[in-house]
FIMAR-594668 format. One record per residue: residue number from 1; x negated, y negated, z of N, C-alpha, C in turn. Coordinates in Angstrom, 2 decimals. Atoms other than C-alpha are relative to their C-alpha. Layout:
N
- pos, npx, npy, npz, capx, capy, capz, cpx, cpy, cpz
- NUM, X, Y, Z, X, Y, Z, X, Y, Z
...
% end
This chain:
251
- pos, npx, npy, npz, capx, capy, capz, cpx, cpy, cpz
- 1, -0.77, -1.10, 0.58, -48.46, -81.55, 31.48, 0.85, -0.53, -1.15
- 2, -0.97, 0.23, 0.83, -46.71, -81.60, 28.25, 1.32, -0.47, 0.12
- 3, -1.45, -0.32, 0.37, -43.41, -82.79, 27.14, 0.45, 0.54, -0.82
- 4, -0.39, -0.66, 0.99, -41.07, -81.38, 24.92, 1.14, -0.59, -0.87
- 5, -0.78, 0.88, 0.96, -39.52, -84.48, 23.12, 0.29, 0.59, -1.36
- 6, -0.87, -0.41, 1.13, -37.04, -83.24, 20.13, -0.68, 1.12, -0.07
- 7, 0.38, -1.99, 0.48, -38.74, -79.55, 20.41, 1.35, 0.28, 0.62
- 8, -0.38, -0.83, -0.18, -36.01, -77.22, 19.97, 0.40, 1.53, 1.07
- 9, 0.60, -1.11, -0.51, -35.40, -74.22, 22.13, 1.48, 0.91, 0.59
- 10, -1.27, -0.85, 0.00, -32.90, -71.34, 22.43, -0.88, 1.13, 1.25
- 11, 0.34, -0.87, -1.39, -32.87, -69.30, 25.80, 1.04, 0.87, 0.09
- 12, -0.93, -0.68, -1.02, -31.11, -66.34, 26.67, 0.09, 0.39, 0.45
- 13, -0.46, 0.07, -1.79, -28.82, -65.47, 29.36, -0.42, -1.36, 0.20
- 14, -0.31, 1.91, -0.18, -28.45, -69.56, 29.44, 0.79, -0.15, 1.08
- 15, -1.14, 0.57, -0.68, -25.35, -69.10, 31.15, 0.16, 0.96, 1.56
- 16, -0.26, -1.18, -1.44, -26.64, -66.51, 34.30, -1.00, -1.05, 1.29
- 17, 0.76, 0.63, -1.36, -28.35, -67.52, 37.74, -1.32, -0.20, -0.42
- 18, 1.21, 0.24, 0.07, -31.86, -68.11, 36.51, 0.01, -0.69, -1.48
- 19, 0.02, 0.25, 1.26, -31.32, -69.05, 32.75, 0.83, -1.39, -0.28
- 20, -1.00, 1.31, -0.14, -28.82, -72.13, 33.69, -1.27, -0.76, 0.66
- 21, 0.80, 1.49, -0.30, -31.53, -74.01, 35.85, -1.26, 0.05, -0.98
- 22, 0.94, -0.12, 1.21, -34.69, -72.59, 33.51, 0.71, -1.41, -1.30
- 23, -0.11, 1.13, 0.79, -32.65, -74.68, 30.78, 0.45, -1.59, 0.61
- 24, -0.02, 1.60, -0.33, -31.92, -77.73, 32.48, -0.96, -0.74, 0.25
- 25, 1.52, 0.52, -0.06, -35.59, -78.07, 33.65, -0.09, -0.29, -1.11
- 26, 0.48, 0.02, 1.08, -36.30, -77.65, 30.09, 0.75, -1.19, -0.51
- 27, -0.82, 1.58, 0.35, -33.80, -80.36, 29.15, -0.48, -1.63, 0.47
- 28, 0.56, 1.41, -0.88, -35.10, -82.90, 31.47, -1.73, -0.10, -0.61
- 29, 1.15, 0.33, 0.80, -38.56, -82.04, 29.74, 0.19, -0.64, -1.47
- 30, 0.06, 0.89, 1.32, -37.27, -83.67, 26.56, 0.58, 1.41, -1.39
- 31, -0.32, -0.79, 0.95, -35.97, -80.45, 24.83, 1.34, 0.28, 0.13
- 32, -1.25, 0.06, -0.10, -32.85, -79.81, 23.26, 0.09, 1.39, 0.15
- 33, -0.32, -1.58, 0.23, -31.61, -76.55, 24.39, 1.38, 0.84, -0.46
- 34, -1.30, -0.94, 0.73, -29.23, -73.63, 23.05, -0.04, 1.15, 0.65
- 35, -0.94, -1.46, -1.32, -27.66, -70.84, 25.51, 0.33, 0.92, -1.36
- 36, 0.06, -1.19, 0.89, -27.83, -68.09, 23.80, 1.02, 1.18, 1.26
- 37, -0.48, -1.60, -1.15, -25.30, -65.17, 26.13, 1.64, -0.35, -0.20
- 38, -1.24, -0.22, 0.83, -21.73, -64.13, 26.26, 0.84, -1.07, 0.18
- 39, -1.13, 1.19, -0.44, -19.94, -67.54, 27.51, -0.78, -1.07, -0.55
- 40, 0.57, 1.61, 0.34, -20.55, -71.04, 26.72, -1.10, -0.06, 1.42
- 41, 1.26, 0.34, -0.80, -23.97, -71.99, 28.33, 0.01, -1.42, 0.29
- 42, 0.31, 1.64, -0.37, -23.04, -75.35, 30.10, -0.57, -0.84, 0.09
- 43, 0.84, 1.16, -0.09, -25.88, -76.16, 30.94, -1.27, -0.29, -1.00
- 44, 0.58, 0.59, 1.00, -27.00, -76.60, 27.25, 0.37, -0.90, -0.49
- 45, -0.19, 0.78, 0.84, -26.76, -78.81, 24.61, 0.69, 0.73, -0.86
- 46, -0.79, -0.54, 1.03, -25.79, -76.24, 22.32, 0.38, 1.04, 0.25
- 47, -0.23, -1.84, -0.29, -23.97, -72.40, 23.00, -0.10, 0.32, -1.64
- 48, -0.45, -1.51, 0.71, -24.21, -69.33, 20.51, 0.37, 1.01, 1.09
- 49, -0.41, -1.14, -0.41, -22.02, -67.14, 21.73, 0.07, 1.34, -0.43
- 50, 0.62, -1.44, 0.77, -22.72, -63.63, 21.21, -0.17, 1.32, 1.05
- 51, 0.07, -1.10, -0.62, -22.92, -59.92, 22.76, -1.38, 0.73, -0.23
- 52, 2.18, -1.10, 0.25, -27.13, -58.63, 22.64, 0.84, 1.24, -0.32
- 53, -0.28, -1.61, -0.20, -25.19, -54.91, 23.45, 0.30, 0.50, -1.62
- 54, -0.87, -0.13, 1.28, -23.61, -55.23, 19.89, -1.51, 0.06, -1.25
- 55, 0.91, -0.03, 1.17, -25.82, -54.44, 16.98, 0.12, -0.78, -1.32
- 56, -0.46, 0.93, 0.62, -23.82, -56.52, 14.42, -0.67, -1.58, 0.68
- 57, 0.32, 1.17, -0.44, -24.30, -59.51, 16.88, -1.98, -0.27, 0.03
- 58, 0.81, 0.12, -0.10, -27.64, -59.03, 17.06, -0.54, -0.52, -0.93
- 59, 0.22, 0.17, 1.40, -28.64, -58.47, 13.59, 0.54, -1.24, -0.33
- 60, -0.44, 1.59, 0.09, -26.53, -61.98, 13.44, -0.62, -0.67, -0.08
- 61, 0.36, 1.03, -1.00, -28.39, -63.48, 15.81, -1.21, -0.21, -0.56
- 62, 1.62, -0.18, 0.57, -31.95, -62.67, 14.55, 0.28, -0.66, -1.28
- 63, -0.29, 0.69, 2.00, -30.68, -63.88, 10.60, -0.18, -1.44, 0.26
- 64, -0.26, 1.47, -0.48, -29.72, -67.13, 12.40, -1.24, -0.46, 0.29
- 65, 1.43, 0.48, -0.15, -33.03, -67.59, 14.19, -1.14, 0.06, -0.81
- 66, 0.52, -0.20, 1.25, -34.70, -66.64, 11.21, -0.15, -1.19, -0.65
- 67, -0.59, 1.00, 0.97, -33.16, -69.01, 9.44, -0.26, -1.41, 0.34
- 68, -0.55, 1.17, -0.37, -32.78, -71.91, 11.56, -1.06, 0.00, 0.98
- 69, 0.60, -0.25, -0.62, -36.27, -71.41, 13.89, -0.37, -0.72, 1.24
- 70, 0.61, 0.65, -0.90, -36.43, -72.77, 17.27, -1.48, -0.69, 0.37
- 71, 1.20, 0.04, -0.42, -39.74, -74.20, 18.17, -0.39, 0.87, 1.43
- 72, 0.13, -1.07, -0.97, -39.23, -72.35, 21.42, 0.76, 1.37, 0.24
- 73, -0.96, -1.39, -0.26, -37.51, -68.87, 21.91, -0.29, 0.53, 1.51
- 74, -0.11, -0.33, -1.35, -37.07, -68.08, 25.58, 0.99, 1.13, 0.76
- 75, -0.87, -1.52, -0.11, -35.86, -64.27, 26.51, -0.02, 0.27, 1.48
- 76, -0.26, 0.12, -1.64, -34.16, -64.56, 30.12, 0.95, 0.74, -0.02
- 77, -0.74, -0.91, 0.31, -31.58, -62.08, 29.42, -0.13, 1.49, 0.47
- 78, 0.45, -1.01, -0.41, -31.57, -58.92, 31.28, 1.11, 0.60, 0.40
- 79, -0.19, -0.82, -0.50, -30.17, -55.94, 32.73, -0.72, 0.49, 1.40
- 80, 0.10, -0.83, -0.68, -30.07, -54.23, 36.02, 0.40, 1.20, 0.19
- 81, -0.87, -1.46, -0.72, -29.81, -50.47, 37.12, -0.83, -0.23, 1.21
- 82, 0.64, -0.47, -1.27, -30.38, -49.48, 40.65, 0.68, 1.06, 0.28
- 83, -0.27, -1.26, -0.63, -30.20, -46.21, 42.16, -0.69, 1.56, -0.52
- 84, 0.48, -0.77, 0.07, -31.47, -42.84, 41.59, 0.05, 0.63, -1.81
- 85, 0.43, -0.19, 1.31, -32.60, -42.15, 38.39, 1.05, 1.27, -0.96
- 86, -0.75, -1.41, 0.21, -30.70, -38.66, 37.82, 1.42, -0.38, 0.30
- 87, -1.53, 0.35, -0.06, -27.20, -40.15, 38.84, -0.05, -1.40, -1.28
- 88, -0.81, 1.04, 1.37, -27.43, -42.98, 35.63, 0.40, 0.36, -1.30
- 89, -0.99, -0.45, 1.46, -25.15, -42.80, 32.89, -1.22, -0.37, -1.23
- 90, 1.22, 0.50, 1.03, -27.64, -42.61, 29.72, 0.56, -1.51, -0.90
- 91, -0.05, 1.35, 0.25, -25.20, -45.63, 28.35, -0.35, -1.32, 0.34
- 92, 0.61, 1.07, -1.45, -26.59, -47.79, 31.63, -1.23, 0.31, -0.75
- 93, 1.49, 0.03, 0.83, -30.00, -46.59, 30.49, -0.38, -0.46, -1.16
- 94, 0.63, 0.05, 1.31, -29.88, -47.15, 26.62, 0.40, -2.04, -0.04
- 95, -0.28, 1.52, -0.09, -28.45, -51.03, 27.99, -1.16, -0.79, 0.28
- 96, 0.98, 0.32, -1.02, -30.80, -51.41, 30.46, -1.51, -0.27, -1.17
- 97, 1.03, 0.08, 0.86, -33.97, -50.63, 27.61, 0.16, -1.28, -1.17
- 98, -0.36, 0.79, 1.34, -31.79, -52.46, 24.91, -0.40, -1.89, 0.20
- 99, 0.17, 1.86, -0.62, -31.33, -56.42, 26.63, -1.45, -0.37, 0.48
- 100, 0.97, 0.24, -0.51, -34.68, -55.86, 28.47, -1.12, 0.07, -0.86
- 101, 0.89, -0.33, 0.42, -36.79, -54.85, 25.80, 0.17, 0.12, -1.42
- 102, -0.33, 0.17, 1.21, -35.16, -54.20, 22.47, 0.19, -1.68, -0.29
- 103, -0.22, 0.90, 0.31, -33.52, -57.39, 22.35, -1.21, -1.27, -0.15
- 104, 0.77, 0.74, 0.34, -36.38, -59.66, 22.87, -1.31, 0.34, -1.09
- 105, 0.81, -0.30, 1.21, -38.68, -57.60, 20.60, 0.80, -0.31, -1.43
- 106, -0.75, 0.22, 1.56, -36.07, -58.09, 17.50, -0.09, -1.73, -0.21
- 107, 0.02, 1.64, 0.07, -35.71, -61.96, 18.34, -1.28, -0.45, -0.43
- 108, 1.54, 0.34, 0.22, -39.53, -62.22, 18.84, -0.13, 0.31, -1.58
- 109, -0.03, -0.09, 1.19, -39.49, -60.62, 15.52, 0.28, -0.79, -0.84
- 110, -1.02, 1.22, 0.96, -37.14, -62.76, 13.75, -0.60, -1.58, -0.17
- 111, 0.67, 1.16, -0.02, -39.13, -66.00, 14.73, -1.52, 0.20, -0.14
- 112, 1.08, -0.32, -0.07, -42.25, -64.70, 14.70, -1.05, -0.91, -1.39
- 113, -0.05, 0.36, 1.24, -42.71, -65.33, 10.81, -0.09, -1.60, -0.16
- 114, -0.19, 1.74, 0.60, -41.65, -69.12, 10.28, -1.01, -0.38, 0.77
- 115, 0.80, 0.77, -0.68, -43.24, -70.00, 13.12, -1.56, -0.11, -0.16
- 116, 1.01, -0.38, 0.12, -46.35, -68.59, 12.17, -0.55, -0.75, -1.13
- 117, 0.18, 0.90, 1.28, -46.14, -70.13, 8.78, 0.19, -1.42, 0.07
- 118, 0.25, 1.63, -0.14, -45.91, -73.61, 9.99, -0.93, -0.73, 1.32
- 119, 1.65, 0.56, -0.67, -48.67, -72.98, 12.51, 0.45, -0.75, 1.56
- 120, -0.28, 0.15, -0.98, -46.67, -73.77, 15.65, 1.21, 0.76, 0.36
- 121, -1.00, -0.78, -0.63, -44.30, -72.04, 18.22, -0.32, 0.50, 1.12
- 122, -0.26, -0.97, -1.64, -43.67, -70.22, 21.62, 1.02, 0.75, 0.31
- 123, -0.58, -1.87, -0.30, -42.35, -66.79, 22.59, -0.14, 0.12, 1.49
- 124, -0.16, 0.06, -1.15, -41.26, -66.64, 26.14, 0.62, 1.03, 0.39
- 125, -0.65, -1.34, -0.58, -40.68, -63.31, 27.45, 0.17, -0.09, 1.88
- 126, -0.23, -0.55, -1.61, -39.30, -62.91, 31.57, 0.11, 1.23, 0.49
- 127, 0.41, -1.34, -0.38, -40.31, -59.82, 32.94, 0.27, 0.10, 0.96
- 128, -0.62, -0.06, -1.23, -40.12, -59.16, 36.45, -1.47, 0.70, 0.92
- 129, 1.48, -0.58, -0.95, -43.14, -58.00, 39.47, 0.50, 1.62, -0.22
- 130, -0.22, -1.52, -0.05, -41.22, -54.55, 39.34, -0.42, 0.47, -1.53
- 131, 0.81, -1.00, 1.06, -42.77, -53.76, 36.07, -1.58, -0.07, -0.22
- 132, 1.20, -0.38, -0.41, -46.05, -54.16, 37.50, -0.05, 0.71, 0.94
- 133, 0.60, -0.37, -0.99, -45.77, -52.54, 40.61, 1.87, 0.46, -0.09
- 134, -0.96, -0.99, 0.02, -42.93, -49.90, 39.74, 0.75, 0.60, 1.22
- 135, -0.60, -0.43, -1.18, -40.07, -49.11, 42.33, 0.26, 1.08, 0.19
- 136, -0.59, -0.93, -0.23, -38.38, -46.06, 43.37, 1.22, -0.72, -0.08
- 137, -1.12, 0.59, -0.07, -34.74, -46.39, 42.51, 0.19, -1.11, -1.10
- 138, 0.14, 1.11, 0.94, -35.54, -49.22, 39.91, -0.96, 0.73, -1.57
- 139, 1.11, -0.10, 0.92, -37.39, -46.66, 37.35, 0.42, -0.53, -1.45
- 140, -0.32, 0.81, 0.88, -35.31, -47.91, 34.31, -0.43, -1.49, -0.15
- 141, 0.11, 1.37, 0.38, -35.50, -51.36, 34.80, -1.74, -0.07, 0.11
- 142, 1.48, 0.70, -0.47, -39.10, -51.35, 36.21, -0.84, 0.19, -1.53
- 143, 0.79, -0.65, 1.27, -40.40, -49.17, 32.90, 0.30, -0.99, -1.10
- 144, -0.66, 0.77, 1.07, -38.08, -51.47, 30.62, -1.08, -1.82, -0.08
- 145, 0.86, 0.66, -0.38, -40.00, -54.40, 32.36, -1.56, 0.03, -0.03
- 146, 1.29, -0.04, 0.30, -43.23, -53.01, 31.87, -0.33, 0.13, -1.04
- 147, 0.24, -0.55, 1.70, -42.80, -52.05, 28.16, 0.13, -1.50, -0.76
- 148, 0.18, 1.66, 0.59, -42.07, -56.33, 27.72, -1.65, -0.33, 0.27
- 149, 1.18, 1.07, -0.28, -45.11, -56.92, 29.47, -1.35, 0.29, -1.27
- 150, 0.88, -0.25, 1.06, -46.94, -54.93, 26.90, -0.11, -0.65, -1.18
- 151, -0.39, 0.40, 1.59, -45.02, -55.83, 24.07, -0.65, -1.63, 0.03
- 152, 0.39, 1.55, -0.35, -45.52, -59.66, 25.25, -1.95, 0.05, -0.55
- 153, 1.70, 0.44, 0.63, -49.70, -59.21, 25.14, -0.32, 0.81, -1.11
- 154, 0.11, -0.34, 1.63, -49.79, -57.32, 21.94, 0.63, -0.96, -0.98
- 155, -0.39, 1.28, 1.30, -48.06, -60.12, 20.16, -0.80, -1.26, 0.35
- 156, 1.04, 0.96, -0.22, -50.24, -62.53, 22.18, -0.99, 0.55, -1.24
- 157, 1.17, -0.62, 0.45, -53.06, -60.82, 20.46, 0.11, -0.10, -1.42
- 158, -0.08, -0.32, 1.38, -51.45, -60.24, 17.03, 0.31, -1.66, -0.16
- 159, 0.03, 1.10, 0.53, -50.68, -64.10, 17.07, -1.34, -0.82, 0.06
- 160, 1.12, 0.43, -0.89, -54.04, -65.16, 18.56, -0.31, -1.07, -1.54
- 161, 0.60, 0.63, 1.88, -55.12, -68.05, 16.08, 0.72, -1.10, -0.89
- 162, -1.25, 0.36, 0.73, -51.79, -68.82, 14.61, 0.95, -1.52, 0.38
- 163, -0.26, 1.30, -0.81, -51.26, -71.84, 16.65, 1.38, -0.11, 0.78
- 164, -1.73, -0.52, -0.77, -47.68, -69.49, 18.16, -1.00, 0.44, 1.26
- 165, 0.67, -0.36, -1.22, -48.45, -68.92, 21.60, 1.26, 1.08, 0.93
- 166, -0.87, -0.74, -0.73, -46.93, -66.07, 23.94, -0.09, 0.15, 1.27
- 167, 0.12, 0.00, -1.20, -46.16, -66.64, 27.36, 1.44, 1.27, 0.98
- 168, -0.68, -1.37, -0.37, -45.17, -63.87, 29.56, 0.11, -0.32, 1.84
- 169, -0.06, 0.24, -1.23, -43.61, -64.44, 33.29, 0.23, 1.06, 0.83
- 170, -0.31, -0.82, -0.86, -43.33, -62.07, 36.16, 0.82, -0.64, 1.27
- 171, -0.37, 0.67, -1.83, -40.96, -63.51, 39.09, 0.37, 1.32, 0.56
- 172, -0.85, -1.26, -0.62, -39.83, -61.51, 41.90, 1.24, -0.18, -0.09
- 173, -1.47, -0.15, -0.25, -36.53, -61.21, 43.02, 0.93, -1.22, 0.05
- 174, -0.70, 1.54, -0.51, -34.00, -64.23, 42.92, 1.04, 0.36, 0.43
- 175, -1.18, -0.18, -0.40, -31.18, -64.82, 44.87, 1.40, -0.44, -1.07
- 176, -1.17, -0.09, 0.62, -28.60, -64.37, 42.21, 0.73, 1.11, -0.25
- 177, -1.49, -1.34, -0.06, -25.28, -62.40, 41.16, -0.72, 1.06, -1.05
- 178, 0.58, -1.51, 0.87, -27.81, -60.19, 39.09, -0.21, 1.17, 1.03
- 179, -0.02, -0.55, -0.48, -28.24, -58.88, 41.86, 1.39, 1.31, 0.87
- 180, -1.33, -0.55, -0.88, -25.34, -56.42, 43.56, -0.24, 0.39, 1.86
- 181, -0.31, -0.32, -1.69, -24.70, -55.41, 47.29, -0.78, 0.89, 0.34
- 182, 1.22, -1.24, -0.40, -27.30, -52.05, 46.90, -1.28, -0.77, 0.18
- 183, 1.84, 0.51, 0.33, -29.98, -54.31, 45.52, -0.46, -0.59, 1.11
- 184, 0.55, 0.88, -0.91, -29.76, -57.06, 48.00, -0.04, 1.01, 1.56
- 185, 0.30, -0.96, -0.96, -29.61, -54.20, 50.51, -1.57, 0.69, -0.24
- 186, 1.68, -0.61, 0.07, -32.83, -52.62, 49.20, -0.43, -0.84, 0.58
- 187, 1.07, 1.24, -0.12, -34.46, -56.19, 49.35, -0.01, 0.20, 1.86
- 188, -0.02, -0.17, -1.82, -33.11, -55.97, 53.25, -0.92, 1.14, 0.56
- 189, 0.56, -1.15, -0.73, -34.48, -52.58, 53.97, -1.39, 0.51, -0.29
- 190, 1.37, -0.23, 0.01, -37.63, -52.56, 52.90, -1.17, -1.70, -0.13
- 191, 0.23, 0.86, -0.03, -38.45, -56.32, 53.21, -0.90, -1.04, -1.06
- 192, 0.44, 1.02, 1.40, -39.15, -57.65, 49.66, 0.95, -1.21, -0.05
- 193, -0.34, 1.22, 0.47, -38.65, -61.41, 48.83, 0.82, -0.18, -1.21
- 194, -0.43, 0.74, 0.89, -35.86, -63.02, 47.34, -0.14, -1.46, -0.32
- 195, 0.14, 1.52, 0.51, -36.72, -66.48, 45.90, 1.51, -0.89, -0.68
- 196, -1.02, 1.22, 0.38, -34.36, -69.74, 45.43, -0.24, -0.14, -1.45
- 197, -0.22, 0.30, 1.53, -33.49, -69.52, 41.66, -0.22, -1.00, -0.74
- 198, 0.68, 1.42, 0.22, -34.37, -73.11, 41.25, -1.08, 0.14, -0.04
- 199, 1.35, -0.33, -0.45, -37.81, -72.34, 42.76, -0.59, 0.72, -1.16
- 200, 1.03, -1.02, 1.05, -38.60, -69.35, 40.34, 0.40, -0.91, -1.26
- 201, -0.12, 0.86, 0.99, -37.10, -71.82, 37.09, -1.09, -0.92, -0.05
- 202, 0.74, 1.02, -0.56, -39.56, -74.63, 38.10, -1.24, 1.03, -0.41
- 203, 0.94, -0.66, 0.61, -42.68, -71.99, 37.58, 0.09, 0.58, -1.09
- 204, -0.39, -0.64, 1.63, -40.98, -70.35, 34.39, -0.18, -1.22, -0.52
- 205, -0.11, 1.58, 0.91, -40.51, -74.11, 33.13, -1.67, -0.52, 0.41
- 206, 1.16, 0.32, 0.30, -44.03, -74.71, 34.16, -1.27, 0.25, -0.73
- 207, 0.80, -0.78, 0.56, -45.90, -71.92, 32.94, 0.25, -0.21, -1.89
- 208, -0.09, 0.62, 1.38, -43.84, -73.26, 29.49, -0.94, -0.65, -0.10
- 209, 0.64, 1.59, 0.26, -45.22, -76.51, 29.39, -1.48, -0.04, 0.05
- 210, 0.99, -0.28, -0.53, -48.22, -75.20, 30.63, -1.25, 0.84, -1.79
- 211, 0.16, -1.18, 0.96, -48.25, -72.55, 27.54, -1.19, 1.34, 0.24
- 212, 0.83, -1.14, -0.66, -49.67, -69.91, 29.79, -0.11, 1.16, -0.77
- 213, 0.11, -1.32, 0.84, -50.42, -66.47, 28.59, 1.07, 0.52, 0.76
- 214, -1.12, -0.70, -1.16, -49.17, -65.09, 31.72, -0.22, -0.38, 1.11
- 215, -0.44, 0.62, -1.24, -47.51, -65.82, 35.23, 0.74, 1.32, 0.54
- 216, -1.12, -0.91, -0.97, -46.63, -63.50, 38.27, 0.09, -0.61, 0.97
- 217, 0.08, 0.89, -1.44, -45.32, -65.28, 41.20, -0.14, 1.07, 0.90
- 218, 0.27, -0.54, -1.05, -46.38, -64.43, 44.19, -1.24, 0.69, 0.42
- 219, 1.35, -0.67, 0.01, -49.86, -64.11, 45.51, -0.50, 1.49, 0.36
- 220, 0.21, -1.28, 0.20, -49.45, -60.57, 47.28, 0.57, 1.16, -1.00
- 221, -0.30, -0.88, 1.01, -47.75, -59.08, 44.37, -0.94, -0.26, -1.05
- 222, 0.89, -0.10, 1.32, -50.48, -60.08, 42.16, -0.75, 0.75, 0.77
- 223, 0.92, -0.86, -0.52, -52.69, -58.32, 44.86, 0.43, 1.43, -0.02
- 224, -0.55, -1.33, -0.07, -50.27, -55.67, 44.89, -0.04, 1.00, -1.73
- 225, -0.17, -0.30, 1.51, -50.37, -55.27, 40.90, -1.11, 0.25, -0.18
- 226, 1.29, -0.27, 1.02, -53.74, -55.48, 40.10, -0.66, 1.34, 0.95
- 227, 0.60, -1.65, -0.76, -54.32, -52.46, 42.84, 1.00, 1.53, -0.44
- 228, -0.43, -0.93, 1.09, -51.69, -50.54, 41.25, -0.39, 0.49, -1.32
- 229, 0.72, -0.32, 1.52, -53.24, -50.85, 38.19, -1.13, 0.96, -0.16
- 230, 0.75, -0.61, -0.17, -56.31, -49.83, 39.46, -0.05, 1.88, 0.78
- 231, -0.43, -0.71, -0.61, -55.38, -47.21, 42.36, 1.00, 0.35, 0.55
- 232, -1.57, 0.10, 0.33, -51.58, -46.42, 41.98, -0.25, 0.79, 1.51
- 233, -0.85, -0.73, -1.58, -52.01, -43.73, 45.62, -0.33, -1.37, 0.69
- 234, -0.46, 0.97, -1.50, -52.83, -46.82, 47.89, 1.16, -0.47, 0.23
- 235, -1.36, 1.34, -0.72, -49.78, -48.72, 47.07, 0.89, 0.99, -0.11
- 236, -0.92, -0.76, -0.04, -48.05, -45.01, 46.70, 0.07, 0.31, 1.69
- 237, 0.46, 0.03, -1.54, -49.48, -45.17, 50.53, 0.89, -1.38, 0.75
- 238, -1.20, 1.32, -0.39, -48.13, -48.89, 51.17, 0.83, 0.39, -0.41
- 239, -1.04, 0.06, 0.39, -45.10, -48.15, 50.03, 0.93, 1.29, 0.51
- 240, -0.51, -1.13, -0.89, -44.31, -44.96, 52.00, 1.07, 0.01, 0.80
- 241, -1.15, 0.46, -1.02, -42.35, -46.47, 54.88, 1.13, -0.49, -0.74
- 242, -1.19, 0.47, 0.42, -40.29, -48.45, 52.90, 0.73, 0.93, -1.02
- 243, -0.72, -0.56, 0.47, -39.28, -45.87, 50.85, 0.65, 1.05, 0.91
- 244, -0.31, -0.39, -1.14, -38.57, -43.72, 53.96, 1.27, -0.56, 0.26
- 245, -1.35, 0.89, -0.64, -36.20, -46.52, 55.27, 1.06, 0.10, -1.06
- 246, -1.37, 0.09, 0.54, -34.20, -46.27, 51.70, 0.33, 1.19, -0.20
- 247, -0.32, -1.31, 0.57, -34.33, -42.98, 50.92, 1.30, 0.22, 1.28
- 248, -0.77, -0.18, -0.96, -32.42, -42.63, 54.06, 1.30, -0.54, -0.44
- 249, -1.08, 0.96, 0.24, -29.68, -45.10, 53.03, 0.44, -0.03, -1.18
- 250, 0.15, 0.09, 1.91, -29.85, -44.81, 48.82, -0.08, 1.63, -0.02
- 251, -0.13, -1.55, 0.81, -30.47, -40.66, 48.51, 1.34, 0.55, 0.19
% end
């Protein structure tokens, strides 16, 4: 497997539960990294501090990477909503689309170019299994998550050639503070897996190095995805009970 001696590489959400060990793996592979989110990212080499929500900062941020082009760009940065679709504030919603999906399409943008013109690079989008295999209660984030996964293989496609490569990850659930007290209650009541945040970093940092197209952990959620894809009532069938058990507890 590759190293990543003096390659470059800006990640953000550097400084949240999955984006702190993601860059330290990456560090120990030989790359210098840069925390990209709203606090100093310790466990880089370098912080930009900055607000995604902000449109100024953004537009910043993109000039900068523009300018100054990582060899890697790594979009770990996200938003959660949970709960019933009809009780969220459309500002939660236009967040939720913005960090999950705007933001890494403008970045991707912004690097897209140089990198292309010097014939190397990588575009690292983190997605999530819920935007393959869509929740109840999660339809923002899951849709926001599924509109990366697109965006992710349409730029595969439009780079195909270019010697930029786009790798696109799906983890499930990790045990971090992204989570709140409903979520990790869903996870309880209908018995979906949370994974050791270390654990899911370690396959994000592999599938880098790797320069995969794409990665979903977890073997029955890839079984569960690619039958959604195909026949969305079975797993609207699997998925009956457990929505039963929250509806009870969440409507």
């Amino acid at each position: 497997m590759r190293r990543l001696d003096g390659q470059r590489v800006a990640i953000t959400g550097a400084a949240g539960g999955l984006g702190a060990p993601v860059a330290m793996l990456l560090a120990q592979a030989g790359a210098h990294t840069i925390g990209i989110d709203r606090s100093e990212s310790t466990a880089c080499h370098d912080s930009i501090v900055t607000d995604l929500s902000d449109d100024d900062a953004l537009a910043a941020l993109a000039e900068r990477l523009a300018g100054d082009t990582p060899d890697i760009l790594v979009n770990v940065a996200g938003v959660m909503r949970f709960g019933l679709h009809e009780s969220q504030p459309v500002e939660a919603l236009a967040l939720c689309y913005r960090i999950n999906l705007l933001v890494p399409a403008v970045l991707a943008r912004a690097v897209a170019a140089p990198m292309r013109q010097r014939g190397s690079g990588q575009i690292v989008n983190i997605g999530s299994v819920l935007g393959a295999i869509p929740y109840p209660w999660f339809a923002a984030y899951s849709s926001s998550k599924a509109g990366l996964a697109a965006f992710s293989q349409g730029l595969r496609r439009e780079l195909g050639g270019s010697g930029v490569s786009v790798t696109h990850v799906n983890p499930r659930a990790a045990r971090t503070a992204f989570n709140n007290a409903e979520v990790n209650r869903f996870l309880e009541i209908t018995g979906m897996k949370a994974d050791a945040p270390e654990w899911v970093a370690q396959r994000i940092v592999a599938a880098i190095l790797a320069r995969r197209p794409t990665l979903s952990i977890g073997a029955m959620e890839r079984v569960y995805a690619a039958l959604n894809a195909i026949s969305p009532r079975l797993i609207d069938t699997g998925l009956a009970p457990q929505i039963r058990r929250a509806r009870a507890e969440f409507s």
